[in-house]
C-alpha positions in Angstrom: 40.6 -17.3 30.1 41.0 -16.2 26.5 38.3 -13.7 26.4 37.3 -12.1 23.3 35.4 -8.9 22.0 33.6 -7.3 24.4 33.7 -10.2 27.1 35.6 -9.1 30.7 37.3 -11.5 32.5 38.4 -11.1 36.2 41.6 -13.2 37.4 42.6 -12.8 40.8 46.2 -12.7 41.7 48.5 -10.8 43.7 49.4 -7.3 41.9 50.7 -3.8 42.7 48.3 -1.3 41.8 50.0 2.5 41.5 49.8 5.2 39.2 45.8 5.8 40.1 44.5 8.7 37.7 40.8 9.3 37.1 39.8 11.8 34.1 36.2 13.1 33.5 35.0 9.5 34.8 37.9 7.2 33.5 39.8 5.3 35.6 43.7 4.9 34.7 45.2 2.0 36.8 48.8 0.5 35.9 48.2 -2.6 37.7 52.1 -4.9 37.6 51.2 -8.5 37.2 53.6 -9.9 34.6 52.5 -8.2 31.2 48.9 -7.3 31.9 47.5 -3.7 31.6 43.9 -2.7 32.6 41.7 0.6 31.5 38.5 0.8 32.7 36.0 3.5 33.6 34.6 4.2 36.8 31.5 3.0 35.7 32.5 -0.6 34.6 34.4 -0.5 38.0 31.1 0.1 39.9 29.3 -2.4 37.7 30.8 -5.1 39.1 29.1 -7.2 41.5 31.8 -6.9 44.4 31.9 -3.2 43.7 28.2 -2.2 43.9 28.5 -0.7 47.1 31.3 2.0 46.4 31.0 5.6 48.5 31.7 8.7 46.4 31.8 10.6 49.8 34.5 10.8 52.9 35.4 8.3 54.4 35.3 10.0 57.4 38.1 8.8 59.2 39.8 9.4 62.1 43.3 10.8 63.1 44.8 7.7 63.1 43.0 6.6 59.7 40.6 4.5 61.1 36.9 5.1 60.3 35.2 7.3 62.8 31.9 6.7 64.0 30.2 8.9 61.4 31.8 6.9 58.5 29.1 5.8 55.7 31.8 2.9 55.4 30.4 1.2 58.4 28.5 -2.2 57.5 28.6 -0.8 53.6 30.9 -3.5 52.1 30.7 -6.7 50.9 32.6 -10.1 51.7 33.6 -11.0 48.6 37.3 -11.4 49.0 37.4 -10.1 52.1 39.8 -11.1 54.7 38.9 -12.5 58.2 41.1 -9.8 59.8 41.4 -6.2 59.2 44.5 -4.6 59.8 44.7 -4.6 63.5 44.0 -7.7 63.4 40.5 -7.2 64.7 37.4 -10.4 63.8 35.8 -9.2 60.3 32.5 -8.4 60.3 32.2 -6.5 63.2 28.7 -6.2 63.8 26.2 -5.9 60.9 28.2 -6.2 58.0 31.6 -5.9 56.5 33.2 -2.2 56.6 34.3 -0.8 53.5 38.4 -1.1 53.7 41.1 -2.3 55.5 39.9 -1.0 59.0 36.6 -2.5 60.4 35.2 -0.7 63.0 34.2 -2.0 66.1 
C-alpha cells in the first residue's frame, strides 16, 4: 500500500469491471471498487506474472460457450487465483493444466 512514482501495486478485492475499451494497444477499464480508477496498456496487463499466458486468438468455443476441443485455451492458464470449480461446477484442473476462463474443459 501507498505506492509511489512508477511502483504498481495489485490489491485484490471484489470489483465490477465494465466499460472495456482498447485503443491502438491501450486498455481502458472502469473497474467500481470504492474510488479507485485503473489505466493500463495491454502490455503492462500481459506483463504481469498471472497474465503471461494470454491468447490473442479465438477462443474457439462452442455453441453453448464452452471451449471446444480445438480451443488454444485448453491447459494454457495459470492457477493463480483460480477457483477449484469452473462454472458447472466441474474439478479444476482438468487434466494437464488449468484452462484459460471460466469453463475448463474436460
Amino acid at each position: 500500500y501507498g505506492a509511489t512514482g512508477s511502483t504498481s501495486m495489485i490489491h485484490m478485492r471484489t470489483f465490477l469491471a465494465e466499460n472495456d475499451l482498447t485503443d491502438d494497444g491501450v486498455l481502458y477499464r472502469h473497474w467500481d471498487g470504492g474510488s479507485t480508477s485503473l489505466l493500463a496498456t495491454i502490455g503492462e496487463v500481459n506483463a504481469l506474472s498471472f497474465a503471461s499466458n494470454n491468447i490473442d486468438d479465438d477462443p474457439e468455443l462452442d455453441g453453448s460457450f464452452h471451449l471446444s476441443n480445438a480451443s488454444a485455451c485448453i491447459d494454457a492458464g495459470t492457477d493463480f487465483e483460480a477457483p477449484d470449480l469452473d462454472l458447472d461446477n466441474q474439478p479444476r484442473p482438468q487434466g494437464q493444466g488449468v484452462d484459460i476462463g471460466a469453463d475448463e474443459a474436460g
